[in-house]
C-alpha positions, 0 to 999 in steps of 0.5 A: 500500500502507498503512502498516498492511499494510506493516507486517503484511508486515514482521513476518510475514516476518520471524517466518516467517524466524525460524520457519525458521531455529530449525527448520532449526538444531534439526534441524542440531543433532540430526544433528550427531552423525551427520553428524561421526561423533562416536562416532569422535571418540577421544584421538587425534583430539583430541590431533591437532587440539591438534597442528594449533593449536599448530603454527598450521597454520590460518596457511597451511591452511584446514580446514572452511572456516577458515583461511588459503589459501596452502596446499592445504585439508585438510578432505579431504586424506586421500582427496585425497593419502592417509594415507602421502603426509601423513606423508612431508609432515610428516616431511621437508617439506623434501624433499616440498617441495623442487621447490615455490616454497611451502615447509613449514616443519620442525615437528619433530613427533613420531611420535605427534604425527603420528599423531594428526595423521592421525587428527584430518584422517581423521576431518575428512575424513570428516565429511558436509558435503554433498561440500565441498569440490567439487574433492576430491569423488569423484563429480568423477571418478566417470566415470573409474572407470567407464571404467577397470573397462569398458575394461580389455580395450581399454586396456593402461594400463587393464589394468595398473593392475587387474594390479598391483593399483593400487587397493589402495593409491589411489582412482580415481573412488569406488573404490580406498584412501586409502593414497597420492595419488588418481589424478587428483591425481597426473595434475593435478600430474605428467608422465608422464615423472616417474610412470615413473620413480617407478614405478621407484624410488619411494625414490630419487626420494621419499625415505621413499616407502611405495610398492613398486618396480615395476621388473618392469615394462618402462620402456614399460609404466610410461610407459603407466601414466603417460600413462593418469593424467595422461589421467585428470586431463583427464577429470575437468575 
């Protein structure tokens, strides 16, 4: 090869790549509206995101990519754990913590300033960057909804959880609300012995738990109940 054609090679290579890469980055940039939900981007979530950098969160969190990974990622902390289980969090960390060897410290935030923390990890959450990241993606556990709305009738837990109308409050798969944990994250991290006794009295073993007692239940049914979540976490590996 000459020098001359080498040299051709090299600039229309990289013209082309640079072609590529101003096209791609216009068309980012004329989605970005859209694909942030910028007309949901109110006072509240920027007071929370203010919130989130003075209280250094970054420091052990990592959020849309940039942080630190001491601590869980947040970009998707809202469908993973559910709006109620992060207040509890920055409420009393102390207690919410109190069995894990990484503690949280008390940031002695306010009620507002809580608040808007959510709104501001809501409205991260809901950003579309393309599924990320994959361990929080529902399309992981898209299989277990499935089997849990098609075996109802053949499981009992299955049945249980539509009884007592679970999902109003949880996601399972793609379905469910985002008030408490997902299903599968609470299988991942709980026994079923520890989710039966919850059920009983979620009070007494959470303290500031927004979840309902189901006592009505029999001490067998809610060991069912714990058994199916837990499955469901083997499911979805």
């Amino acid at each position: 090869m000459s020098h001359a054609i080498a040299k051709w090679i090299f600039w229309v290579g990289t013209l082309v790549s640079l072609g590529l890469f101003l096209a791609l980055t216009v068309d980012t940039r004329g989605q970005f509206a859209a694909l942030t939900h910028a007309d949901k981007l109110d006072d509240h979530v920027v007071a929370g995101k203010r919130a989130f950098q003075a209280r250094n969160c970054n420091d052990c969190h990592t959020i849309l990519g940039f942080g630190a990974y001491y601590a869980p990622d947040l970009t998707r902390v809202v469908a993973r754990m559910g709006e109620d289980s992060i207040r509890r969090r920055l409420e009393h960390p102390e207690v919410a913590f109190a069995d894990s060897y990484r503690k949280m410290p008390q940031q002695h935030l306010g009620q507002q300033e809580i608040e808007d923390i959510v709104a501001y990890l809501r409205w991260v959450g809901n950003i579309d960057n393309h599924d990320w990241p994959p361990q929080d993606s529902p399309n992981r556990w898209k299989r277990s909804t499935e089997r849990v709305m098609a075996g109802a009738a053949l499981s009992p837990a299955a049945a249980l959880v539509q009884q007592e109308n679970c999902l109003s409050c949880h996601t399972l798969g793609g379905s469910g609300e985002s008030k408490g944990p997902r299903f599968e994250w609470i299988g991942a991290r709980r026994d079923a012995a520890y989710i039966a006794r919850y059920l009983a009295d979620p009070e007494k073993v959470a303290p500031g738990a927004q979840m309902p007692s189901f006592e009505s239940l029999s001490q067998e049914q809610r060991e069912m109940i714990g058994e199916f979540i837990v499955s469901l976490a083997a499911q979805g590996r």
